[in-house]
N, C-alpha and C positions, 0 to 999 in steps of 0.2 A: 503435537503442536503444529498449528498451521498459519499462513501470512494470507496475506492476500495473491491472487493468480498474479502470473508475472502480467503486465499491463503499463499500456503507456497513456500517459494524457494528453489529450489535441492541445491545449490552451490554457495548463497550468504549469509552472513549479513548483517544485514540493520542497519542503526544510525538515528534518527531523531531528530531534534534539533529545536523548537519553538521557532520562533522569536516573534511571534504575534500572540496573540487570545486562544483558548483553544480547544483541541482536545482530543477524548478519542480514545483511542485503546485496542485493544483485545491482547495478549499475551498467547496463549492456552487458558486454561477457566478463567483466570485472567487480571480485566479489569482496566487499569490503565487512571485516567485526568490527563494532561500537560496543565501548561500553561507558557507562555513567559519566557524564561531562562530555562527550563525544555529539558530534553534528554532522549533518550528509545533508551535502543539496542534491536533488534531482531536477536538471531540466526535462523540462516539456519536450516529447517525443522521442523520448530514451526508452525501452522499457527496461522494467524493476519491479522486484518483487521486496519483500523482507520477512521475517521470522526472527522469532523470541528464542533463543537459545539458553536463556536462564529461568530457572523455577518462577522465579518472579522478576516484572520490569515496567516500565513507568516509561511513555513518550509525549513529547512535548512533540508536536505536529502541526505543521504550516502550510496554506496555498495560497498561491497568488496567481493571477488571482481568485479569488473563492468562486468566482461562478455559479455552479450549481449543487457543489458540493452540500451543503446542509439539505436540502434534497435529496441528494442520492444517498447518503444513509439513514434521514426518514425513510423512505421508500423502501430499502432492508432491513430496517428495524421491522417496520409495519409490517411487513411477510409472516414476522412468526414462526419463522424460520430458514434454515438455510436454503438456498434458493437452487433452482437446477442452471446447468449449465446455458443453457440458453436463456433462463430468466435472466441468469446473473449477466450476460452478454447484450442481451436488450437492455435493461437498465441501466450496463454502464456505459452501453452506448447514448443512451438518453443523456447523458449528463458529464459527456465529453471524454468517456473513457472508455477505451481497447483493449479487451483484456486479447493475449498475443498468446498463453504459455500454461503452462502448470504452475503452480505455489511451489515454492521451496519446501523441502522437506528437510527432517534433521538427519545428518549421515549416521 
């Protein structure tokens, strides 16, 4: 199982909201589990990563504001595939995002 790289946003907040399953995320160097009915804000220029640590799970996910975001996961869908490092790096710098880190891994 993988999250996304640890990465901070220029000019979003982020909300997430578990509907299903448990999920851990990073917060700067502070490492918070969710699970079902569970919520985490992330401000802008924190970075965070997160990961699915249940077989299965379900997020209710929020920015604000949206900016470019429906964009930038067109533009990863459309690849067709997983992207390299550097693609992944230009992209989400295209669209206000730094990725800073590696993805969480599960211990």
């Amino acid at each position: 199982k993988t999250g996304p790289a640890l990465h901070v946003h220029l000019e979003q907040d982020e909300v997430f909201y578990v509907v299903e399953g448990t999920f851990l995320f990073q917060l700067g160097e502070e490492f918070h589990e969710l699970g079902s009915g569970d919520t985490i804000f992330l401000p802008r220029n924190i970075p965070h990563p997160w990961i699915q640590t249940s077989d299965r799970g379900k997020l209710v996910y929020l920015l604000q504001p949206a900016f470019k975001m429906e964009e930038f996961f067109q533009t990863m869908h459309d690849l067709g595939r997983a992207p390299t490092a550097e693609e992944a790096q230009k992209i989400s710098l295209d669209h206000g995002i730094k990725n800073v880190g590696p993805p969480l891994t599960l211990r």
